[in-house]
N, C-alpha and C positions, 0 to 999 in steps of 0.2 A: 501668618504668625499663629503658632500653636501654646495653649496655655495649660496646666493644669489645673480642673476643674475638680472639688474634693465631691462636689455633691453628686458628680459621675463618678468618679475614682478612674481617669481616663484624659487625656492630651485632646483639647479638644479647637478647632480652629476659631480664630479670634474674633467675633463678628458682631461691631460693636450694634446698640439698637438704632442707632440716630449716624449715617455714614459721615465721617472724619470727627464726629465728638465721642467723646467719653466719660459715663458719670460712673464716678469711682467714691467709695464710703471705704475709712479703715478706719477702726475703732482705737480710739484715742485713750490716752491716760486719765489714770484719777487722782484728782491734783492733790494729794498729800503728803509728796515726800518729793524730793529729787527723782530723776528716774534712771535706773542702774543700766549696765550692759544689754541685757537678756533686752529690756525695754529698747534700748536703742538701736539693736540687729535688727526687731521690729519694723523703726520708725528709716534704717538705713535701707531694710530690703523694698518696703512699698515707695519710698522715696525715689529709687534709681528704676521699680519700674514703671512709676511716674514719670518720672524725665526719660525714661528710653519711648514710652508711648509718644511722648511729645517732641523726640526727637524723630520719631517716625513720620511727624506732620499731623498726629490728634492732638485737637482741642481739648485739654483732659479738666474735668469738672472736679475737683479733688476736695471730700470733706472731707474731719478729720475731729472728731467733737474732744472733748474734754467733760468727765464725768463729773462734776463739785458736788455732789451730794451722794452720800452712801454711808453706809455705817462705820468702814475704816474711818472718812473723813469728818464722821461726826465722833468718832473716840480721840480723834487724834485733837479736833479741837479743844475737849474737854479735858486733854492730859496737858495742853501746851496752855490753856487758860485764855483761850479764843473766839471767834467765830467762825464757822464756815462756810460762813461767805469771803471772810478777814486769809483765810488758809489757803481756797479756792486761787484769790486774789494773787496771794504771792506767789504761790507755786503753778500756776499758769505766766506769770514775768522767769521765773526760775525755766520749765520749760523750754520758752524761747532761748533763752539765754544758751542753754546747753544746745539745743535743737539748730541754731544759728549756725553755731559754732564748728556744728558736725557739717555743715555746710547741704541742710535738710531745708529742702524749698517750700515755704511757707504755705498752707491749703488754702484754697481759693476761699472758703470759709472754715474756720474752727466753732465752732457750737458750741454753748455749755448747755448744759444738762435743764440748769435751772432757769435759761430763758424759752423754754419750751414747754412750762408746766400746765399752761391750757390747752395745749393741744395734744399732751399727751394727756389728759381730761375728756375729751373730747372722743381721742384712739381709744380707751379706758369703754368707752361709754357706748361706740360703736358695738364693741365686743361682746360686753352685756347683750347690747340688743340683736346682738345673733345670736345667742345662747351660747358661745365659746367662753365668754366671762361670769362669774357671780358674786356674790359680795356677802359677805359672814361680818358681820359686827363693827365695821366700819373697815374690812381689810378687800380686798380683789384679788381673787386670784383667774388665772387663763384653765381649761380645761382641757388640761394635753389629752383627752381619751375624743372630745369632740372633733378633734384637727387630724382629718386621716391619714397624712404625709406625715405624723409626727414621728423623729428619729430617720429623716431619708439623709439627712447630708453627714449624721454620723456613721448611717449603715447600720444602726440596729432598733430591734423591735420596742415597745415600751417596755417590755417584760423582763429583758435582757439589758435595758437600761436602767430600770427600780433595782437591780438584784445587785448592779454594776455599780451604782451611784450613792453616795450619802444623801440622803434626801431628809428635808430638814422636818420632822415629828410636828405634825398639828393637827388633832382631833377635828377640827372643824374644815379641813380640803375634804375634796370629796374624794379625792384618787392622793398617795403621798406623791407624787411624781408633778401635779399641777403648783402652778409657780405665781408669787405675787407679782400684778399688777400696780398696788397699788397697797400702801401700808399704813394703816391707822398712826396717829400719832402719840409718842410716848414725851413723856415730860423731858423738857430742855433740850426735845430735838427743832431743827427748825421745819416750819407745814404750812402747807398750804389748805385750801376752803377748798372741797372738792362734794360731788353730789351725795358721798358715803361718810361726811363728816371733815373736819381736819387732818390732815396727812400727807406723805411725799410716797413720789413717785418708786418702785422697784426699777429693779438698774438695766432688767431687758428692756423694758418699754421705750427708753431712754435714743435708742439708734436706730429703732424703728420707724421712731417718731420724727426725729431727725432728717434721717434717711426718705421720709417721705414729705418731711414739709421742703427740704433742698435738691433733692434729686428726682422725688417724682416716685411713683408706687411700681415701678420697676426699672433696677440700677443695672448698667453694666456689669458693674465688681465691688464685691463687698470679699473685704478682708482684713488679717488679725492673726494676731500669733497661733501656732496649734491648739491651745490652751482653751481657746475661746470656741472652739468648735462643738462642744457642751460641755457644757448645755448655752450657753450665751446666746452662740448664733442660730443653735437648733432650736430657740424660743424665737429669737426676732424672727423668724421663718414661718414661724407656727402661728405668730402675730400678724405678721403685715399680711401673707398671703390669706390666713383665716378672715381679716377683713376687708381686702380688695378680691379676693377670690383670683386675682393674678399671679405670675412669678416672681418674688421680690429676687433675684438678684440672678443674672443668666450665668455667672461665672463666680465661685467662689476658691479663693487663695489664701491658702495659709503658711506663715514662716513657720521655720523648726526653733527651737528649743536651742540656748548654751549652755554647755555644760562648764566649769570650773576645775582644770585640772584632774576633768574627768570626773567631778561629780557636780551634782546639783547643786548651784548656786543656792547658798545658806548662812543668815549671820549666823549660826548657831556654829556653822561649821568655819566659820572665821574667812571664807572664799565671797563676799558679796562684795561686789565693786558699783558705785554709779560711776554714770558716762563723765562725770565733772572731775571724777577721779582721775578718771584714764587721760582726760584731756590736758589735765595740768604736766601730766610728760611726754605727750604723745600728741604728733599735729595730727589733723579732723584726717587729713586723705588718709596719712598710714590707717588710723581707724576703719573709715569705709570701706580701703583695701582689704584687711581682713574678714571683715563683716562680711563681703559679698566674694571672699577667696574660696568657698563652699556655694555649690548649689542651693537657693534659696530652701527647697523643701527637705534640707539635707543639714541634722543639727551637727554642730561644730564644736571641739573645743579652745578653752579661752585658758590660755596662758601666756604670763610673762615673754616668754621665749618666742614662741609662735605671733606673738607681736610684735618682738624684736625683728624675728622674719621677714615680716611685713612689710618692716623698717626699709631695710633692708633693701628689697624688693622694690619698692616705689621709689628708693634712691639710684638703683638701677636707673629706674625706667627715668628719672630725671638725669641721668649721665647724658641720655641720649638726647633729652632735649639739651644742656646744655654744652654739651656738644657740637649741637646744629647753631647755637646761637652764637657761639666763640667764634664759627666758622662764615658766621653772617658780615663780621667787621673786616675781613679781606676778602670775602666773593665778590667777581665781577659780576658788572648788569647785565654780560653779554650772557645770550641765552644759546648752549648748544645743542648741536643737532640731535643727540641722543637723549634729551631732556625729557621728550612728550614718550617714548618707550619706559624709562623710571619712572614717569607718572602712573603710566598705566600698571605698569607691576607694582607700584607701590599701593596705589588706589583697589586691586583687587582684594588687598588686605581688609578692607571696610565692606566688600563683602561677605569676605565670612565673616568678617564681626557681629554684621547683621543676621547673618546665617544661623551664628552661632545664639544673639540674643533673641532672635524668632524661635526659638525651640524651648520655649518657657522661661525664656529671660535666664538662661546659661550662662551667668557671670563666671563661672568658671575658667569656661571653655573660652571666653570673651576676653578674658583678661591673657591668655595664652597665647591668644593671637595678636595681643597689643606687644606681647614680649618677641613674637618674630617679626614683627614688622621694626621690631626698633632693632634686631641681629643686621635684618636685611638692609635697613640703611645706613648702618655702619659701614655695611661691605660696596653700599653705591654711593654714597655722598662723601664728599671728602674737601678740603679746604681747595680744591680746585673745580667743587662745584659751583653753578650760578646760583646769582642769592633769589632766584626766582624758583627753582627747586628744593632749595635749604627751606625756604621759605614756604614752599608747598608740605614739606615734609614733615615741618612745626607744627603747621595749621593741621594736618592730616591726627597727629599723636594727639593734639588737643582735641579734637572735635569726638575721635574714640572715647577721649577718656571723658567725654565733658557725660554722658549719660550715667556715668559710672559715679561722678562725682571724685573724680582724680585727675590730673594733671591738669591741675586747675591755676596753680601757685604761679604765678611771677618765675621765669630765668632771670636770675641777677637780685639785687638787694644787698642790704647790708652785709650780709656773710659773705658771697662774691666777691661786694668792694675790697673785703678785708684780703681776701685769699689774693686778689690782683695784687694789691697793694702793697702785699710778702712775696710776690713772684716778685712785683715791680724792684723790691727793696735785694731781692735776692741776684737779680739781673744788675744789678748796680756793685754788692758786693763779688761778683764775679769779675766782672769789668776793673774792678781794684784792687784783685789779683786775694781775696780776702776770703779764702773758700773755706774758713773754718764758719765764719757767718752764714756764707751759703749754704754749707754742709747743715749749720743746726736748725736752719729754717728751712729745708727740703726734709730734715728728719722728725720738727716740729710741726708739720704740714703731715708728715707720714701719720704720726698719732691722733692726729684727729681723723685720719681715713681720706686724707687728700694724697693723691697718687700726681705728681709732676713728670711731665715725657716732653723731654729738649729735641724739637725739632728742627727741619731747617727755616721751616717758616715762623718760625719759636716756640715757647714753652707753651702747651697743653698741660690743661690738669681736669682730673674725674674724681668722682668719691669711689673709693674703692669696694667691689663690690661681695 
């Protein structure tokens, strides 16, 4: 399995430190609002290749923190008449809530920010005492000129990065490019006793710290949206390795970017959608399906339409399962000879699945290949297959789709019931010679995208696709 690593800029083989585990750190939300689209391709692309690791048979170690303190989070308390611990609170249940729903596998631990405030004290203080940190008036800053790898995972020089960057004005850093550690306290924020006075913590230190009290001073994979590649991650780098003198993280992964209709997601520009938004029209898979219908390091755009697509698309691919299960209530048990041959041609489809998710987790390519295998047994399975092959064929679509976080859903349920139930009713007005009934329930089945085909062994029906 080959991955792309940013901090080579190069496909590099997968090889975890510790053989069949995996400690994996992605940098989590800051709990003060719901969290939109752009956040959720994030939370959907580390998610699936979470579960495709652990479909491979690793043990995947997955944090995943949650920031509760920063200065968004402390304005927003102050405009909503709160606290930020009170804000923290509900929007980490908020969250879940949406993160559930996307059907996002829970991290082995979530971190908050704020229950690490001694040890990021501690990291703080380490740093000092190597001369990478100092401390001006009860503030801390890191010394990006003392850290000789500083700018390797963005690819560029410190020089090239001050000329490049907004870099926030204070007479008292010693370079404008060094970054807080640690931030004196200003009235009606919340602070902690630290050895430079009252104050909270700055937001790199934050997954550093984490990352090193849960995973250990060097991680598998540390990953985050593009965005976070700096400075974010080019500080936690400059941090943990400047104070273990190790490699904090052997493999670093970043998602792309959504755009909106082609431009950058913006309330200003009236295009900002959160994921609770999209959810309330749109079930979790159609979502994932899109999210991961682009190559993960490959930004996408996000429209109406192209979700519709999508729609679309994973309605297909559920023809095919329910298809296979329609075909389950008259297959015999009897197994024919030519059964274990479609096994096998069916089964090599799961290797290029694998083929295709080994080359940096190619959902693309991955999903392409779920869409021939479900052409292919169309053309081999048929209601005079045995239900030991129908049966293999279900479990095969699911087990593909189960890493992807798609064909997840139930064949059958209330909608089903209903559509049998207007077959059953329409099969009874034909019998009664009553085909104006029949006619407007095969045409009332039409409008909703249900397609009826009278055969000899009875009526078939698909969503059309």
């Amino acid at each position: 399995m080959k991955v792309y690593n940013t901090l080579t800029r190069q496909k590099e083989e997968f090889v975890p430190i510790e053989e069949g585990k995996v400690r994996m750190y992605v940098c989590g939300p800051t709990v003060y609002n719901l969290f939109h689209i752009g956040n959720a391709r994030t939370f959907i692309i580390f998610d699936t290749i979470r579960k495709y690791l652990e479909y491979k048979g690793y043990e995947v170690n997955f944090v995943q923190n949650f920031t509760d303190i920063d200065d968004k989070m402390i304005k927003k308390a102050q405009d909503t008449d709160t606290t930020v611990k009170e804000l923290g609170d509900r929007y980490i249940m908020e969250y879940y809530q949406d993160a559930d729903k996307l059907k996002i596998k829970r991290a082995t631990v979530n971190p908050r920010a704020t229950e690490y405030i001694e040890e990021m004290i501690a990291f703080i203080s380490e740093l000092i005492e190597k001369g990478l940190a100092y401390e001006v008036d009860g503030d801390v800053y890191y010394s990006t000129k003392s850290f000789a790898g500083y700018g390797k995972l963005s690819g560029q020089n410190l020089d090239d990065l001050q000329s490049g960057s907004r870099v926030e004005v204070d007479e008292r850093k010693k370079d404008p490019m060094d970054f807080a550690l640690w931030k004196k306290v200003k009235p009606y924020e919340p602070s902690w006793k630290s050895p430079w006075g009252f104050g909270r913590p700055g937001w790199h230190i934050e997954c550093s710290c984490m990352a090193l009290n849960l995973l250990g001073e060097t991680i598998d994979i540390h990953a985050g949206g593009t965005d976070l590649i700096f400075p974010h991650h080019e500080n936690e780098i400059a941090q943990s390795e400047g104070r273990s003198g190790k490699t904090f993280a052997k493999y670093w992964l970043h998602g792309a970017f959504i755009n909106v209709d082609n431009r950058k997601m913006s309330k200003s520009l009236n295009n900002f959608f959160t994921a609770r938004e999209i959810l309330e029209k749109y079930d979790s898979e159609v979502i994932r399906l899109f999210m991961i219908s682009g190559h993960y390091r490959t930004q996408i755009n996000f429209t109406i339409e192209l979700l519709d697509s999508a729609k679309a698309s994973l309605e297909r691919m559920y023809n095919g399962l329910t298809r296979l299960n329609g075909y389950l209530s008259i297959a015999s048990e009897e197994v024919h000879p030519e059964d274990e041959t479609v096994k096998a041609s069916l089964l090599s489809y799961k290797e290029r699945f694998v083929e295709k998710m080994d080359d940096d987790f190619n959902t693309a390519d991955a999903i392409s290949v779920i869409f021939e295998l479900i052409r292919d047994v169309n053309i081999k399975i048929n209601e005079n297959s045995s239900k030991a092959l129908i049966t293999f064929a279900m479990e095969l679509l699911r087990d593909l789709g189960s890493p992807l976080g798609i064909l997840q859903n139930p064949v059958g349920g209330t909608l089903e019931e209903e559509i049998e139930a207007l077959i059953e009713k329409r099969n009874e007005a034909r019998k009664n010679r009553d085909f104006a009934t029949a006619d407007k329930i095969r045409n009332d089945l039409a409008a909703d995208g249900i397609i009826l085909e009278d055969t000899p062994s009875g009526v078939r029906w698909s969503r059309k696709n």
